[in-house]
Each structure stands twice: as C-alpha cells, then as structure tokens.
C-alpha positions in Angstrom: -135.5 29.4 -73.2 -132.1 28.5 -72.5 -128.8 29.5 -73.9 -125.6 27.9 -73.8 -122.1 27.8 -75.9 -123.7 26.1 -78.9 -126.6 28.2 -79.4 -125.6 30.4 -82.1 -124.4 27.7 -83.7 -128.0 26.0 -83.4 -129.4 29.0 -84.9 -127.3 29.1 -87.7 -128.5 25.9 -88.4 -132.6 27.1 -87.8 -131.9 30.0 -90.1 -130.5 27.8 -92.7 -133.4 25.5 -92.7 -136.4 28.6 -93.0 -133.9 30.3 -95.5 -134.2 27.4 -97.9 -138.1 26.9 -97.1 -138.8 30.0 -97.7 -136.7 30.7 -100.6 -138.6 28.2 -102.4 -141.0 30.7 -102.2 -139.9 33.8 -102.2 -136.4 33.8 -104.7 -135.1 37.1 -103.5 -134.9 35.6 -100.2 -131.9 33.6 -101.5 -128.9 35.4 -99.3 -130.3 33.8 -96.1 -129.8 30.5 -96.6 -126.2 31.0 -98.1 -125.3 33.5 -95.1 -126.9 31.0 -92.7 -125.1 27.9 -94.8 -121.8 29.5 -94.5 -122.1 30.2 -90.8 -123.1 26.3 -90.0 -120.3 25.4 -92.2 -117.9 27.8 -90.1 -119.6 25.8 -87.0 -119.1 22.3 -88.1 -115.2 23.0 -88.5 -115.0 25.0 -85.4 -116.3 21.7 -83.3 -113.7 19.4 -85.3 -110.4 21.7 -85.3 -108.3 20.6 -82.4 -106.3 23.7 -82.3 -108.4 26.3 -80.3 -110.8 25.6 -77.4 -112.7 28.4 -77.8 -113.7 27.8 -80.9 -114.7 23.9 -80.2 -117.0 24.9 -76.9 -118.0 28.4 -78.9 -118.8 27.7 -82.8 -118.9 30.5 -84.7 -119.3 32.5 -82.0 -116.1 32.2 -80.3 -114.7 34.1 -83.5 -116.0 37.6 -81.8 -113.0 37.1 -79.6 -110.6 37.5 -82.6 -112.4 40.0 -84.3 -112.3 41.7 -80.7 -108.4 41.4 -80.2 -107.8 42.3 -84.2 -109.3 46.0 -83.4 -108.4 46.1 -79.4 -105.4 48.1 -80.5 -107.1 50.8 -82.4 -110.3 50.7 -80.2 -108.0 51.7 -77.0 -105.9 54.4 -79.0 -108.7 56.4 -80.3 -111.7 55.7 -77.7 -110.3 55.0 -74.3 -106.6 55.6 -73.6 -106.3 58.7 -71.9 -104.6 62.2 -73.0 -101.5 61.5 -71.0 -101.5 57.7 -71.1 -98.1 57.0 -72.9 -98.7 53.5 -74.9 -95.4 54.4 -75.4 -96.5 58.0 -76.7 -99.4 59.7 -74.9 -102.2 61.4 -77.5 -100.9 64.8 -76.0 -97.1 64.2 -77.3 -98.6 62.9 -80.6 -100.9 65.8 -80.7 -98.3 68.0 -80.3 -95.9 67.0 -82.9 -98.9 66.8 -85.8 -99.6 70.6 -85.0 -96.3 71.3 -85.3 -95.8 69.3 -88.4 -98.7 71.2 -89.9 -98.1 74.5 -89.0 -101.1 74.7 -86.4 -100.7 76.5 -83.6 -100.4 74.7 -80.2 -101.4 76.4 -77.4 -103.7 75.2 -75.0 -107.0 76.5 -72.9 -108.3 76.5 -69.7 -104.6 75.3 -68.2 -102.4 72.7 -67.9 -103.8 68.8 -68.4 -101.1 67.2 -66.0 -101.1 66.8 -62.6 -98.2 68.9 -61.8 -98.2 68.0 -57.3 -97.9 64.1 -58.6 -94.2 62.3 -58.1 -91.6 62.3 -61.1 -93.2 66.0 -62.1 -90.5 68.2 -64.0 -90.5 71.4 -64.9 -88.4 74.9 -65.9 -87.7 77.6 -63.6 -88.0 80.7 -65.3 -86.9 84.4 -64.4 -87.9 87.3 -63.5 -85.8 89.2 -65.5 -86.8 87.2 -69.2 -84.1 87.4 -71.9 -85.4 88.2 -75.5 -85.8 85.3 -77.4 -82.8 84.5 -79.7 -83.2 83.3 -83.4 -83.7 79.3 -83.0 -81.3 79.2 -86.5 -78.1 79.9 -84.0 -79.1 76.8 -81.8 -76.3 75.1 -83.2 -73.0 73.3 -82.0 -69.7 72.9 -83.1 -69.1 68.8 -83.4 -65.3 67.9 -84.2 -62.2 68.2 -81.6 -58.6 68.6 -82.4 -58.0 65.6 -84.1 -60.8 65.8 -86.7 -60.0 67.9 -90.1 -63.5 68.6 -91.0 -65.9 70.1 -88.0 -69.3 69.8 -88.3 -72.1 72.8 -87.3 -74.7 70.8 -86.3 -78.0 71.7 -85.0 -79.2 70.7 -81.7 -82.2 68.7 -82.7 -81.6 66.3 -85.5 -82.9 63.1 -86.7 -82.6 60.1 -85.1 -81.0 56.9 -85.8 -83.7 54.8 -88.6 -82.5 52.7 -91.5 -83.7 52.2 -95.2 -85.4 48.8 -94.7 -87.1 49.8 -91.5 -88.6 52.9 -92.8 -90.1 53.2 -96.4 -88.1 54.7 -99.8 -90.5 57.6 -98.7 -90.0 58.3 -95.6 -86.5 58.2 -96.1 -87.1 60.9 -98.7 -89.5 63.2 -97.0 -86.7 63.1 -94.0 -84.2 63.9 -95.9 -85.6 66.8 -97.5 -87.0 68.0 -94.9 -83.1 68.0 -93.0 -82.6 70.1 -96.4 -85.3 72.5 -95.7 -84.4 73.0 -92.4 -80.3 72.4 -92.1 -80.4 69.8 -89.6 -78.6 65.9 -89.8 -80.1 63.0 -91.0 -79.0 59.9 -89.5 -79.1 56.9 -91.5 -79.0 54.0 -89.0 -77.7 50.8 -89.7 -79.1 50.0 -92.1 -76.6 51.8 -94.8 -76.0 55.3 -97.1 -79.1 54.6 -99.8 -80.2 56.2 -103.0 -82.7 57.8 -101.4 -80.6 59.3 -98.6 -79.0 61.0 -101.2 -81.8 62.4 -103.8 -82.1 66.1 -101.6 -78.6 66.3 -100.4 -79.7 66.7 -96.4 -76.8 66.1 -93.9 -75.9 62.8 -93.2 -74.7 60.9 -90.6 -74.0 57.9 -91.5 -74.3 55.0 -88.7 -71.8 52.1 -89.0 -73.4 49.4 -87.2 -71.7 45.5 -87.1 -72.7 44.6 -90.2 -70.9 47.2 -92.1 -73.8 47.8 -94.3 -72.7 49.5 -97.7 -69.2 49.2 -96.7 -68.5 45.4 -96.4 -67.1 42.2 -97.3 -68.9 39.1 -98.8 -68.2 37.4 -95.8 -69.4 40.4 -93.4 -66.4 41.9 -92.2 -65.5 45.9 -92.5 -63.9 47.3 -95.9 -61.6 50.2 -95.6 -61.7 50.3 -99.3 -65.9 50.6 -99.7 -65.6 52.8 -96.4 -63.0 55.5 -97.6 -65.4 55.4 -101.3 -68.8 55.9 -99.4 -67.5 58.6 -96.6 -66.1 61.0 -99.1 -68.8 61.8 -100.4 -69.8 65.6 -98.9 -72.9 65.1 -97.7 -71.8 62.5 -95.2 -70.6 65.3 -92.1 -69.8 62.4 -89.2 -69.5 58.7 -89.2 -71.3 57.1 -86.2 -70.4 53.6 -85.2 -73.2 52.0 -83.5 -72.1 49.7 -80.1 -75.7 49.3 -79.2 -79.7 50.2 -79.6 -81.5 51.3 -76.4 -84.5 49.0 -77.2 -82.3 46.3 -78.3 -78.7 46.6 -76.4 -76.7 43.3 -77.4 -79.0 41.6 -79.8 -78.3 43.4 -83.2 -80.3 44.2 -85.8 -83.4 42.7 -87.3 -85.1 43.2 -90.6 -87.3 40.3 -91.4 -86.9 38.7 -94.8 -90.1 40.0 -96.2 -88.8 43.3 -96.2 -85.5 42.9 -98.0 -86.2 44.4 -101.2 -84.1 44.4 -104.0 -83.0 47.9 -103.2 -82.2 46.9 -99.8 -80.0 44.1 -100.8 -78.0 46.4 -103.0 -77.9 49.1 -100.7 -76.7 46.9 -97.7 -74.7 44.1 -99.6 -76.5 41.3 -98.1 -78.8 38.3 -100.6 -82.6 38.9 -100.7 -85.1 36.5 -99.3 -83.0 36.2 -96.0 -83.8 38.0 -92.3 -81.5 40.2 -92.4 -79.3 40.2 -89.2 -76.3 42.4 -87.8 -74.2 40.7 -85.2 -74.5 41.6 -81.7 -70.8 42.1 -81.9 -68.3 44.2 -84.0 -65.5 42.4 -86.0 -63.6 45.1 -86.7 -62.7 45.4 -83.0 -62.7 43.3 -79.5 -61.2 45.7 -76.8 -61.3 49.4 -75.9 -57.6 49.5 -77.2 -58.7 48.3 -80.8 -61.8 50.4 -80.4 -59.4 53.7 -80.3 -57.7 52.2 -83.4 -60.6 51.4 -85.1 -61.7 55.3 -84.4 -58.7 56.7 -85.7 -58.6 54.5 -88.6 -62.2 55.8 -90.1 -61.1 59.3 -89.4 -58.2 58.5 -91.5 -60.0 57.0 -94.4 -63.1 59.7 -93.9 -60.5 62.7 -95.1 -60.7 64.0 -90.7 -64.5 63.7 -90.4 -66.0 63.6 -86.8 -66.1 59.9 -86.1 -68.1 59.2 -82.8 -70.2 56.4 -81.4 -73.9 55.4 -80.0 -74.6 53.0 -77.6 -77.2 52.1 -74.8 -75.1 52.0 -71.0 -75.3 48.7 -70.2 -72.2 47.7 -67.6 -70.8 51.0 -66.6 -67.4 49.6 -66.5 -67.6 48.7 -70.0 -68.3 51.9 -70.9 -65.3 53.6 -68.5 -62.5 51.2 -70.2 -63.7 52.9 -73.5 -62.1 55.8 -71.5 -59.7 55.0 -70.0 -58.5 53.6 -74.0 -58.9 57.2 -74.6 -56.2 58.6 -72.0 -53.9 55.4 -72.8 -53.9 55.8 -76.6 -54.5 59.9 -77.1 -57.1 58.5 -79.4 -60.8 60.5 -79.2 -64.1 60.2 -80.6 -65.1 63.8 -81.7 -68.7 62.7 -80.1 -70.8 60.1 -78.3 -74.5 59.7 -78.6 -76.8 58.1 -75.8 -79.6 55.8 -76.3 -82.0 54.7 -73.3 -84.0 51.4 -72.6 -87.3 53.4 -73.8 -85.8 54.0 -77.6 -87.8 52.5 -80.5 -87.4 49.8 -83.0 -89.0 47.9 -85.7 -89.0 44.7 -84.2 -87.1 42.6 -80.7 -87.3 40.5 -78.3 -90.7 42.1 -76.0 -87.6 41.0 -73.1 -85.5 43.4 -74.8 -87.2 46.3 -74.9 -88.8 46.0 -72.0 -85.9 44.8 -69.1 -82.3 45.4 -71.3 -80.7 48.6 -71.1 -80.2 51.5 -68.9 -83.2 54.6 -69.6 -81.6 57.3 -71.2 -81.5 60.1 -68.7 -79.6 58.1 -66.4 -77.1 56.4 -69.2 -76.6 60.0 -70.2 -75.6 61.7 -66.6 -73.2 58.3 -66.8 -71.3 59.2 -69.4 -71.5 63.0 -68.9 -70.3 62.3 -65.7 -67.3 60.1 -66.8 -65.7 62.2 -69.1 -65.9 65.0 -66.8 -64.1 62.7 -63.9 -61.8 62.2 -66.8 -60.7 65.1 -67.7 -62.4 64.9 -71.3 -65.7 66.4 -71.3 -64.0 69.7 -73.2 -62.8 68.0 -76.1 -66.0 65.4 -76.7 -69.7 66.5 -77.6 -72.7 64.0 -76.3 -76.1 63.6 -78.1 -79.5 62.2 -76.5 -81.6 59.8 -77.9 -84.6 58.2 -76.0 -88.4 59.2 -76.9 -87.7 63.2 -77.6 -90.9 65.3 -78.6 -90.9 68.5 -77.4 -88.6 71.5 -76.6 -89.2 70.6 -72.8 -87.8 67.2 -73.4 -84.5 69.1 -76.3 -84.5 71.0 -72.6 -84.2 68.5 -69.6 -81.4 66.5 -71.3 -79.2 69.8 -72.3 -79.9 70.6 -68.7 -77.8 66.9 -67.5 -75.0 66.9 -69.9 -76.3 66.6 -73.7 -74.6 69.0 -76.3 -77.8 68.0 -78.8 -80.8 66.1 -78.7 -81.9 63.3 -81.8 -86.3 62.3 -82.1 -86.8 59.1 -84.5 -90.4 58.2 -83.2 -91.3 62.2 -83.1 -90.2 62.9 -86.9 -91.8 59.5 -87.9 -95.0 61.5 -86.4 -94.2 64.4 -88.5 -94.6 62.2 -91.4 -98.3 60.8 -90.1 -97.1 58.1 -88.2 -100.6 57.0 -85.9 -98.5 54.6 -83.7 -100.1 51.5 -85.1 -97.3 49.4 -83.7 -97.4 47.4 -87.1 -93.6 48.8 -87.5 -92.2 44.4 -88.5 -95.1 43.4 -90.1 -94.8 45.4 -93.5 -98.4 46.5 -93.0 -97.8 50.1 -91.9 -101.2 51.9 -92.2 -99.3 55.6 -93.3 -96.1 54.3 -95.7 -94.1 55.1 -93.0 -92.5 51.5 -91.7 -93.1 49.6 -95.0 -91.7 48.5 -97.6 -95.1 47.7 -99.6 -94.9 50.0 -102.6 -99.0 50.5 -102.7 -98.4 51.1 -98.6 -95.7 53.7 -99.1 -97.7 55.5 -102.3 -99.9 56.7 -99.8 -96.6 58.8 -98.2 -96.6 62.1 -100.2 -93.0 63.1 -100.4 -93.1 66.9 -100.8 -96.2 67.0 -97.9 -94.5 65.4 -95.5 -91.0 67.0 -95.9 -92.3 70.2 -95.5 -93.6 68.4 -91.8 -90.4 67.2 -91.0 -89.3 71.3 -91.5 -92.4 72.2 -89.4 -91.7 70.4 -86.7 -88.3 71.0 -86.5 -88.2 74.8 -86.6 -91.3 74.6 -84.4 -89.6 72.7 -81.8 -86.6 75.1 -81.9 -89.0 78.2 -81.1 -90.5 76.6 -78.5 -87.6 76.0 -77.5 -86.0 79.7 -78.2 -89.2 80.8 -75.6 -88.6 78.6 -72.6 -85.3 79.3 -73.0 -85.9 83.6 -72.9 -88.5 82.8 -70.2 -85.8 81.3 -68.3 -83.2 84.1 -69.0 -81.1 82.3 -71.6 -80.1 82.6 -74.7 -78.6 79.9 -75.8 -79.7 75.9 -75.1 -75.5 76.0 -74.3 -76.6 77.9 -71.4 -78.4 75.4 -69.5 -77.5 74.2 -66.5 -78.9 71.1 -63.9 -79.8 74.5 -61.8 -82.6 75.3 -64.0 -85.3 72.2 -63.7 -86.6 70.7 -61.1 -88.6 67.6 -60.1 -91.4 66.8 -57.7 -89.7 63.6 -55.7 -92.9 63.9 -53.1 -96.1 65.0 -52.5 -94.3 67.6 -49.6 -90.9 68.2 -51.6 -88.6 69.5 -54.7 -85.5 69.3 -56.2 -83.4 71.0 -58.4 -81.9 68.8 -61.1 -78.4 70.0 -59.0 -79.3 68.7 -55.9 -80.9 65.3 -57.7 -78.5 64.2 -59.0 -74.3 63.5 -58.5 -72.2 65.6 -60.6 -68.5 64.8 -60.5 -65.9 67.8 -60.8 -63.3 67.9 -63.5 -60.3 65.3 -63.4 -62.3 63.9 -60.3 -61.9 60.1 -61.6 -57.9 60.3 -62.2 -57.0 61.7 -58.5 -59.1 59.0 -57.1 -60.5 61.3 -54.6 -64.2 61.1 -55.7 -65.6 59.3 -52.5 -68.6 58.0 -54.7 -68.8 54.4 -54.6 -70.6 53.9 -57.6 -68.4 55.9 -59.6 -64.9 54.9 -58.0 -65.9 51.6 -57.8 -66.1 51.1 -61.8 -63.5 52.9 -62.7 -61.3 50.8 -60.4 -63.0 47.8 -62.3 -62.8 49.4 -65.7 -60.0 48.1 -68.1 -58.5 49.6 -71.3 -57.5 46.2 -72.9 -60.6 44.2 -72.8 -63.9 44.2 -72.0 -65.0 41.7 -69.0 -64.2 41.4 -65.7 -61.2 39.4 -64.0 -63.7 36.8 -62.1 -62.4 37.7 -58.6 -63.2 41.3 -59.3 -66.7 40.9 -60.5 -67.7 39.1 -57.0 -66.7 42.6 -55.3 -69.3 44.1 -57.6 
C-alpha cells in the first residue's frame, strides 16, 4: 500500500463512509461518522483555500504543523532547552530567582553546572583573609548632589523601569508592596504615576518618557503645571526622564490598542481604542543645552528632588555633548541610569531588539568613563539596567562603574513570570503582562509581594557573602580589581587590565591618548545633537 499527501484525507473520507454504515446498525457508534464528517469537511476546504500550500498538498493533515509551532515554544522551554541555554533567560537564572522569591534555599550539589575554562567566563576573586559579612539593610546609596534639596537613600537593587499598561493592575501592586516590604524603589516606566502605584506607598521613581504620561497636554506636549501637582507628592523620591529603552533605542513606546483600558487612558491622558505610542523624540527639549534646562526646570517644580535620566548609548558623541552641556551650563543630573541592547520590552521591532543599541556593560564603562574624564563622576550617581538576576550580576556592574543595579525581567520572575514571551499579546499565562481582568485574577497580590521582598533581600545576602568572601564590606567597595574573565582557553584578566579606565579630568586636558575616547569628545557638541557633515566622514 502506498501513501502520499492525500491519504489521510482519503481516510477520512473511508471512516466516514463505515461510520454511517455501521451506525445504521449499531446507534452508539454515532461519534464516528461525525468525527470522520468533520475531518473530510476540514479536507475539502483545505484543497480549495488558496492561502497556504501546505494545507492544499496536505488536507487535514498539514494542520499538525500548526498545532506543532503553537506548542514549539513551551515544548523547548520545559523539555529540551538546556540549564544554561539563555532564550533570553537560562532555566538556571529563572530557577534561581523562584527559590529566592519563595524563600527556598539555593544552594547547589555535586558543583558548579558551567563550564568555567570556556571564553567570556567571569568570576569573583575572593580573599584569604574573609571580612564578616555586613547587614545587606546598609547596602544603600546616597542619590542627590549639591543642587538637589531632597536626597534620596536608595538601595542598591531596585526595580526596574515597567509601566502600568505593560504590566497588570497586579503586578503593579504586588511590586509595589513588595518595595514597601523591603525599602527599595519602584520605578514606574513610562507609562505614568497610577492608582495602583500608589495603594502601598513603596518608593517611586517616576520615569518621564516623551509622551509626558500623567503630566501632559491634549496635544502631547509637557505640563509644568500637572508635573509640579504629580511630583509633590512624597512618595515620588526622583524623577527619571527616559532618552531611550535598551531593547528599543529610538523608536518609543508601544502599547497596542487592545490593552488601553480605561484606567490606562486616565492614568496616561491619552483616548482608548488607539495604540498607544510615545515619540521617539522629546518636545520638551532638542539640544544638550535645553536638556540642562529642562533638568533644572523639573528640579524646580519637583520642590529639589533628584532629577536624572536613562538611556541606551547609542552614538557616543551624543551622549558626551550631554556633558559637555553639563560643564557649559553648571547644570547636573543628580543620576544617570544605563540600559543595554539585551533589556526587555513588551513588544518592537524583532530589528530593534536584536541589532539597535549598545549591551549594557559596555554603554555603562562609556559613561562611567566620561564623567570621570570629565571631572564629574563625584557629584553624579549611575544605575545598571540590562537582564540583572543575581548578586553576581548586582556584583560585575558595581565592579565597572554602577553606584546601583535595577532587575525588571527578574522581579517579573518573582511574581511567577514563566517566560512565555506572550508579553504584547494580552494573553499572559501568570497575570503578569496583561491586562485581561480573568488573566490577572490569577496574580495573588499579597503572595507575590511577599516574593518581590524574598527575592530582594535574598539577593542582597547573597550579595553581603560574596562580598565578605572577597574581603568587603560594602558593594561601594568594589573595584574592576576584583573579577576577572576567561578571554582564552590559556588566559585571564582582571576586569582592570580588560578594560580602559580613564583618570580624573583626563577628557578636559586633552591628554588621554585614546582614540576612541578623544576622538568623540572632540566631535561632541553642547548645542545640538548631530554631526557637522565634514566631521562625521573623520569618524
């Protein structure tokens, strides 16, 4: 007997013709000839639809190949991705946060699970001579230079930037309270201050992006009037205006129209039934000059709260003429948190997140590196953003220039996130990225804010212990000197010897001697942002 691409459909067809002989017979046989019928029906409109070859040269069967790509997803996650196969988190990171979320311990047997002689390894040097480990409640920093009125004490591991819209009425709660619970920020992203940000009073940090969400104008621009309402109240500590996202540098912001609740639309200003968009671009501002002015206007209106902003490095000049505004106008952010290429997002381009944007590490030894040249590393605190589970990760960018380290994706694991990468479809399987109310229902507010605590403090004392192993005391304390990288199978390096660090002022003399470094500045301008033409071909 032969088979070919019709001969399921032909025995659809020779199980619907016995079914009805033999249910002429035998009644309770009935269910085979209707299965059969609806199958040869399925066939029939397979071999007409013009749409899918598949489906024409396979009837009926060629719909295993759907079914097959519906569950691929899950299938590879929980049967055949590997422990340390990052798709973008590996099952050990995700692991690791849900012990911690729960309270379970997370040691490990039989010895480490990565290959630790394999290219791109880091690790900790510790000491000989340990130092006892200090109480992870002091691992905090002190955000707010000499122009700001109101300092903040912030921890050093706080919650990234995710908006209302993006993430559930829920989660927003559960994260908030469990900032509470554990006196840590709360950053609200773009997407605006809401109700639910403000039902357990956690620290704030509220996120300005181009839209101006919650403090705007019918038409979209910003609102000093709405602004100066919204930022007195005292559980927004720092304003953060948002230049960029690292999975999304220069596109904006994205929340599809099925997800613009009513809540949303109040909370945000904007009409329901619309994608919600934010310009790539601010309208408050066009230059590093205006920037300055724009920086010291919202610390003006915010009653001297630190006023800082996030962005993904992109054009390193850009990013040095926001400096050099600095030194021309006396004007500072108090702080400056980096995003990297690997951050996460609801929904872009796949071209975005994939090929836009410098990685984190690298954008973050940038601007470290940049204020110090400038003279202004002293009087401005950085954060780090970019795929942050564990106190190894908190670790390796304090070690390269961060005052403080921000997780989105590893708190959205604290709350039971299973990485279904359903995050713009409204379909979220946990309540997490949804704004379905029978979705979110399933998100148990006081459960999972006590995680978001867990994992937090369970970070820090990890963190506390590789820190004493190491002989410090304080994540303050850590230098470049302390971690090291395998760069080959023969050799290592200490993060000191990786990577350039420029010395204090080093930019201003001129005297550097590092291309890369001299070579933007001298293309960097405070009063706008592009290039002169004949400059950019010496680039």
């Amino acid at each position: 007997m032969r088979f070919n691409q019709y001969s399921a459909f032909g025995l659809c067809i020779l199980v619907f013709i016995v079914g009805v002989l033999l249910a002429l017979y035998y009644p309770w046989t009935w269910f085979l000839p209707v299965i059969a019928g609806a199958l040869t029906l399925l066939g029939v409109a397979d071999l007409v639809q013009p749409h899918h070859s598949i489906r024409r040269n396979y009837p009926v069967i060629g719909h295993v190949r759907w079914l097959a790509e519906m569950i691929r997803p899950e299938i590879r996650q929980y049967l055949i991705e590997s422990d340390q196969e990052a798709a973008p988190f590996s099952r050990n990171q995700r692991s690791l946060v849900y012990a911690r979320a729960k309270k379970e311990g997370s040691e490990r047997s039989f010895g480490t699970q990565m290959d630790v002689y394999s290219v791109g390894y880091d690790f900790m040097g510790h000491s000989i001579r340990p130092a006892p480990a200090a109480d992870p409640a002091t691992f905090r920093i002190l955000i707010g230079g000499d122009q700001c009125a109101q300092p903040y004490s912030g921890s050093v591991f706080n919650i990234s930037a995710m908006s209302f819209g993006s993430l559930s009425a829920n989660a927003i709660r559960a994260l908030n309270k469990g900032a509470a619970l554990g006196g840590f920020a709360h950053d609200t992203g773009e997407g605006g201050y809401s109700p639910y940000h403000r039902e357990h009073g956690g620290d704030i940090i509220w996120e300005l992006g181009s839209g101006y969400f919650g403090c705007r104008t019918e038409t979209g621009a910003f609102d000093p009037e709405k602004f100066a309402a919204q930022a007195a109240n005292p559980q927004i500590k720092m304003i953060e205006i948002k230049l960029s996202q690292g999975a999304k540098p220069g596109h904006g912001g994205i929340l599809p129209a099925e997800k613009v609740s009513a809540e949303i639309a109040a909370t945000r200003g904007v009409p329901m039934g619309q994608d919600c968009i934010s310009p790539s671009t601010h309208s408050a501002f066009s230059t590093p000059l205006q920037m300055m002015e724009f920086i010291a206007r919202l610390r003006e209106l915010s009653g001297g709260k630190p006023i800082g902003f996030k962005l993904c490095i992109g054009q390193p000049w850009e990013f040095m003429g926001i400096v050099k505004a600095m030194l021309a106008t006396g004007i500072r952010p108090d702080f400056i948190v980096v995003d990297g290429g690997e951050g996460g997002t609801g929904a872009a381009p796949v071209e975005f997140t994939d090929h836009l944007g410098t990685p984190m590490r690298e954008g973050l030894l940038f601007v470290h590196n940049t204020l110090v040249g400038a003279g202004l590393r002293d009087q401005i605190r950085i954060g780090a953003a970019g795929k942050i589970t564990s106190a190894f990760d908190i670790a390796s960018v304090l070690a390269i220039g961060a005052d403080w380290a921000n997780a989105a994706r590893g708190f959205m694991f604290a709350l039971g996130c299973v990485q279904s990468l359903s995050c713009g479809t409204n379909r979220c399987p946990t309540g997490v990225a949804t704004q379905d109310p029978l979705r979110q229902r399933a998100l148990v507010v006081p459960d999972k804010a006590e995680r978001v605590h867990q994992f937090h403090r369970s970070t820090l004392k990890g963190l506390s212990e590789m820190l004493a192993a190491a002989g410090i005391h304080h994540p303050s304390d850590l230098r470049p000197h302390h971690l090291a990288r395998r760069i080959s199978q023969t050799e290592i390096k200490l993060f000191s010897q990786l990577h350039v660090f420029l010395r204090p002022g080093e930019l201003l003399t001129g005297e550097d001697g590092r291309s890369f470094y001299s070579e933007s500045w001298r293309l960097a301008r405070a009063d706008r942002f592009d290039l002169d033409e004949p400059a950019a071909t010496r680039v």
